[in-house]
N, C-alpha and C positions, 0 to 999 in steps of 0.2 A: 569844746569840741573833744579834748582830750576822753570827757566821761564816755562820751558817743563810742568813740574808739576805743574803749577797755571794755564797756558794756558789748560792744559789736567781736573783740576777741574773745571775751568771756563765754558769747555764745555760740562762737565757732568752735574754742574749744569744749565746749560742752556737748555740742555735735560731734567732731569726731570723739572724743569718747562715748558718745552714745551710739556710732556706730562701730568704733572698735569692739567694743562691747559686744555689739548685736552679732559683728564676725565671729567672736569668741564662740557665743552660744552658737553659731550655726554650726561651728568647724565642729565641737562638742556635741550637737547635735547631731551632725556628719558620722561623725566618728561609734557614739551609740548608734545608731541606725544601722551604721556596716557592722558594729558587736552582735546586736540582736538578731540579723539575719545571718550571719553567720552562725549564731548558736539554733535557729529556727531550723537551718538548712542539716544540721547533726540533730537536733531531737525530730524532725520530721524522718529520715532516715533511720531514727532509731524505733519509731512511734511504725513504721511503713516493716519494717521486721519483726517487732513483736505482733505487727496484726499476721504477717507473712506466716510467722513461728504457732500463730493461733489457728489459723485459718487450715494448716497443714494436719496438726493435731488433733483437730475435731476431725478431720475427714481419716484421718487413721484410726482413731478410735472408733468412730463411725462403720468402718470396713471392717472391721476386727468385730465391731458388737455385730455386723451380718452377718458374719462367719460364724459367731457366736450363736447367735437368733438359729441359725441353718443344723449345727450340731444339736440345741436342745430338741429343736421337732423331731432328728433322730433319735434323739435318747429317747425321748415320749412316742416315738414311732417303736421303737425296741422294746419297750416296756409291753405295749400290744401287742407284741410278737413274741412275747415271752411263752417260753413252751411252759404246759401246766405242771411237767414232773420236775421245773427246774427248783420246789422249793423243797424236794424230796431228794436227800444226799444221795444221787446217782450219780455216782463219781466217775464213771466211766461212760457216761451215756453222752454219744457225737454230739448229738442235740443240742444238750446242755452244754456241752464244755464249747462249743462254736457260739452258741448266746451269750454265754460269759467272756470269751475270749471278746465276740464283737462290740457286747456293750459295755466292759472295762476302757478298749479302747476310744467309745466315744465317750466316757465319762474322762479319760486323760485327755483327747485333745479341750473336750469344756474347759476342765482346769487349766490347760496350758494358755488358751484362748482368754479367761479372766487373769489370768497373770498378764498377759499380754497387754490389756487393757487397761489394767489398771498400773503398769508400770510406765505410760506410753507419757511426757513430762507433760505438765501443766502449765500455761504461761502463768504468771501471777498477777492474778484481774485487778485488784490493786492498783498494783506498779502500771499496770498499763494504764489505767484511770486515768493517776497520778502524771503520767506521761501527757496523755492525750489535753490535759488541764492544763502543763506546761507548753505545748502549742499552742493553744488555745490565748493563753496570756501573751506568749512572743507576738502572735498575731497580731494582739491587741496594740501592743507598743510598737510595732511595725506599721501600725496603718497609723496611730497618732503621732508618731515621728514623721512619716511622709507628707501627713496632712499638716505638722509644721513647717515642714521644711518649704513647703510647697504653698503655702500660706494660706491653704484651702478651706479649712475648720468653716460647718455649715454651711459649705456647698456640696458638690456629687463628692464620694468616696474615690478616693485615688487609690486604693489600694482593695481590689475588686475580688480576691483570694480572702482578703481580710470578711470583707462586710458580704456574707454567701447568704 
């Protein structure tokens, strides 16, 4: 009887360390699951600003090349309007000095307007990639931590943001 009895504590204690254990991984489990959403929740927010940061700069570049687009058809409008003595040195002729005067100016706001454009920042498509990749992966181990935790693996997804 005594074997009965060492064999029967032997697998008691092999039980609870099998579910000490199991506690351990869960708490561990627990514990990355709140890591990765907490860093999902900061790259999601960082990932939600650089599209913000993108999204703003195209439409400013975009209004700027309007502006842009609007000025060259007056300069190509000016050029048609070009008086014919203007390429004869009449230095003093109204005409000419008001056509020069007018289409100098639209030839400075062009350039001011390409400077404008092409100074307007760039997000770096890249980094955003790169970004949008590291969501992508948090996601992943978000939905495969829940789906352990939750002891669901090959049934419906539990995590319905994850699996889109």
């Amino acid at each position: 009887m005594s074997a009965a009895i060492e064999l029967q504590l032997a697998e008691q204690h092999t039980a609870e360390l099998r579910k000490k254990a199991a506690d351990e991984q869960r708490q561990h489990d627990t514990d990355k699951l709140a890591s990765v959403r907490a860093e999902l929740r900061t790259k999601r927010a960082e990932l939600h600003k650089v599209e913000g940061n993108h999204k703003r700069q195209n439409e400013q570049r975009a209004r700027i090349q309007s502006k842009l687009n609007q000025v060259l058809l007056e300069i190509d409008e000016s050029w048609r309007q070009r008086p014919v003595v203007a390429d004869i040195p009449l230095l003093h002729d109204p005409e000419v000095i008001a056509w020069k005067r007018d289409h100098k100016r639209l030839e400075d706001e062009r350039d001011k307007l390409i400077e404008q454009r092409n100074s307007v920042p760039q997000v770096d498509l890249m980094a955003a990639v790169r970004l949008a990749k590291e969501v992508e992966s948090l996601e992943y181990s978000e939905g495969n931590l829940l789906n352990k935790l939750t002891n669901s693996f090959g049934t419906e997804p539990t995590n319905k943001l994850f699996f889109k």
